[in-house]
N, C-alpha and C positions, 0 to 999 in steps of 0.2 A: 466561513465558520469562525466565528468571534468566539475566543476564552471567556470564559462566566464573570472571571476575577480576573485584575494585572498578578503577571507570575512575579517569580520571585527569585532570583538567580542566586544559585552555587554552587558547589565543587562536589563531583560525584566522591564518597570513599569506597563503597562498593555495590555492584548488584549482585543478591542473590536469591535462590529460591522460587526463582521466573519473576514473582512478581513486587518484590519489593526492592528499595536502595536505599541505601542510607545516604544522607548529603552535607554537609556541611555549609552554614548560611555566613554570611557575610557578618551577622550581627557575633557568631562565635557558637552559635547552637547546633545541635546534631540532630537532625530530623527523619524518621523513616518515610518514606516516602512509596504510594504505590505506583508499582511500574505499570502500566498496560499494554504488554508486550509480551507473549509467550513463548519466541521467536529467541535464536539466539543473540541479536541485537551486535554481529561480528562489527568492529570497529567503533561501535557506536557505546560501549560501557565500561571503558577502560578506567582505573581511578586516577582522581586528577582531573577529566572533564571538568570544563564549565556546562552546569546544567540551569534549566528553569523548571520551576515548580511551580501548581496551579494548587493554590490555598482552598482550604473550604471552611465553613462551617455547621456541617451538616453534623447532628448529633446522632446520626445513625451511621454514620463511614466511622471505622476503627481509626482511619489514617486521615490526617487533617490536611497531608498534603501530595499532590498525582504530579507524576514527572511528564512535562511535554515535550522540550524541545533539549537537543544537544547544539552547541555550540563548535561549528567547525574552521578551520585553520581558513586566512584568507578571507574573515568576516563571514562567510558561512553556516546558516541554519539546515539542521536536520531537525523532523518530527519524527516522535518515536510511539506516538498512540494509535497502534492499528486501528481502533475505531475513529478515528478523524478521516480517512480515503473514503469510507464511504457517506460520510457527510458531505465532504465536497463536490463526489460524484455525485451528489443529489441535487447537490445546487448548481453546477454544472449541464444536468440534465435539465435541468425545468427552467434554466437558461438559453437552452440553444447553444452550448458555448463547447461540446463536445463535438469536433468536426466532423460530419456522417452519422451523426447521430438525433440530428434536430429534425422537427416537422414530425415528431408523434403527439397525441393529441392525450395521451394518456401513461401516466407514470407511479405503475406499482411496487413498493417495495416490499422486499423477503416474501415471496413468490415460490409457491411449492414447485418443485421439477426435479425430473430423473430420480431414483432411487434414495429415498430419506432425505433428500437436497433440498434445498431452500436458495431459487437465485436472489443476486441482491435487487436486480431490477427488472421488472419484463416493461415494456413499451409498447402502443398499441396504437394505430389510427385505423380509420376505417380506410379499406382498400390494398392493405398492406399486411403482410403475415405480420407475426409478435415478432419482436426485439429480443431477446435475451442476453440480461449482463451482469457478467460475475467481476467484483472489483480486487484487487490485489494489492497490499500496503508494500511501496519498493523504500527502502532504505538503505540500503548494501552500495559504494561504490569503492571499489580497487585501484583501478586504472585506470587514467586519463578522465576523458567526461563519462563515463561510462554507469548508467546504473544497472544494477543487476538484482534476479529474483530467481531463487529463494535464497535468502542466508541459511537456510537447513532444510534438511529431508523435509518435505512436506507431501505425506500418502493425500491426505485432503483436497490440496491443492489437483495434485494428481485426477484424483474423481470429479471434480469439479471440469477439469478439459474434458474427460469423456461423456460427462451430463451436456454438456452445451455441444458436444459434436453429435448426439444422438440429436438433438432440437435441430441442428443443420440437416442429418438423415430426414426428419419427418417434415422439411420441407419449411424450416423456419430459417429466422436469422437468432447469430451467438455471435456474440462480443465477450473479450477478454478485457476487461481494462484496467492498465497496472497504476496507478497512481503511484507517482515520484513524489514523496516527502523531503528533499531534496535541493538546497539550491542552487549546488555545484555540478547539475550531471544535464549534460543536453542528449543524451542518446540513451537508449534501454537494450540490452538483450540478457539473455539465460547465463546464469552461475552454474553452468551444465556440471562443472566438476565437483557443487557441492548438493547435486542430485540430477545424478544422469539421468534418472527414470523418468523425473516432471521431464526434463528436456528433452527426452523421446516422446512421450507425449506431447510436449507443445507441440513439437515438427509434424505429427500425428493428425493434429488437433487443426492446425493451422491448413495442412496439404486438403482436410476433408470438408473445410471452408470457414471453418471457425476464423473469424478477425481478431488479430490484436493489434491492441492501439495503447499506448501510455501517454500522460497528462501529467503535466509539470505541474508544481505547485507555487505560491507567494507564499512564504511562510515569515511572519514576523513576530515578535512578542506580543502582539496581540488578536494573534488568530493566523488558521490559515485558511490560501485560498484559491479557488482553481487557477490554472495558469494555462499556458499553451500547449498542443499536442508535442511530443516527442516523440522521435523518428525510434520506428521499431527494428533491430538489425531483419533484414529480409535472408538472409541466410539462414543452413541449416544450423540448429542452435545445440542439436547433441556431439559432444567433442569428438569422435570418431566419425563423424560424416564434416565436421567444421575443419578439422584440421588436415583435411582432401580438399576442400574448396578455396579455390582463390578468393 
């Protein structure tokens, strides 16, 4: 997934209101900027970041300029547009480049299932049940290489593990797949402490055959773009069954 325009780099001064930030450009100007992130965005909106910005000129967007990427310590890129995971899960998939997930002959996206849901992908060949795949934007790292999901409460997310564990009940296959925006974190598992419930669900979700898998990303100034699978912790991921487990 290639940017439309080259960004444009500068200094976050704040975000607020979910979706806008204001930034300050190199040239001296102060620009709003829209966020595309609804999410609390922990670590990643501090003022003072170095940011980039994807210009437009569309005369129908109020805002002339969309925030993409945070700059992290150590040369480090983060991407912050939850609609970018499921772009590259697209292109990912119609690659063959999702491990356990190639050799379907057929690839549809926002797929009605389970109660008012919409998966992101279903997959399909002949001889084989459907595929079902929900994708998930991870940005959150704390410690070590570790990335983590959700950075907040998320009831949504939540329903979305029980939609794909019902499709494993009726005798299908369900895929969780988290895309790592990311390019400091080689391992994935649950932020159980800042939503125990999705983490009781994952463990739920997972023990009734649901797969999860995360997918690293290249993330440069000029797009991002699939990368290799990352290892999902196999442990129980709700912190009162985690912190009994060696």
């Amino acid at each position: 997934m290639k940017f439309a325009r080259p960004l444009i780099r500068g200094r976050l001064i704040r975000r607020y209101k979910r979706f806008l930030a204001d930034v300050a450009l190199a040239d001296g100007r102060a620009v709003t900027a829209h966020c595309p992130n609804p999410g609390s965005m922990l670590g990643l909106a501090a003022a003072g970041m170095a940011v980039w910005l994807e210009p437009n000129d569309d005369p129908r967007r109020k805002l002339r300029f969309a925030w993409r990427l945070v700059e992290l310590p150590g040369g480090h890129i983060a991407g912050i547009d939850t609609g970018v995971p499921n772009r590259v899960a697209a292109e990912a998939l119609r690659a063959g480049a999702v491990p356990g997930l190639g050799g379907y002959a057929e690839i549809r996206a926002e797929v009605r299932f389970g109660q008012g849901s919409r998966a992101d992908f279903r997959l399909t060949a002949p001889g084989r049940p459907p595929c079902w795949v929900e994708v998930k934007n991870v940005h959150l790292r704390r410690t070590g290489d570790w990335a983590e999901f959700p950075d907040c409460v998320t009831a949504r997310g939540r329903k979305h593990l029980g939609d794909l564990t019902d499709r494993v009940a009726a005798g299908e296959r369900a895929v969780m797949l988290y895309v790592v925006q990311r390019s400091d974190c080689a391992r994935f598992r649950l932020a159980g402490d800042l939503d125990p419930a999705y983490a009781g669900a994952f463990d739920a979700a997972r023990a009734a055959g649901v797969e999860m898998r995360a997918l690293g990303t290249v993330i440069t100034t000029r797009g991002v773009a699939p990368g290799g699978a990352i290892p999902v912790d196999p442990s129980p991921q709700a912190l009162e069954i985690r912190a009994t487990t060696p």
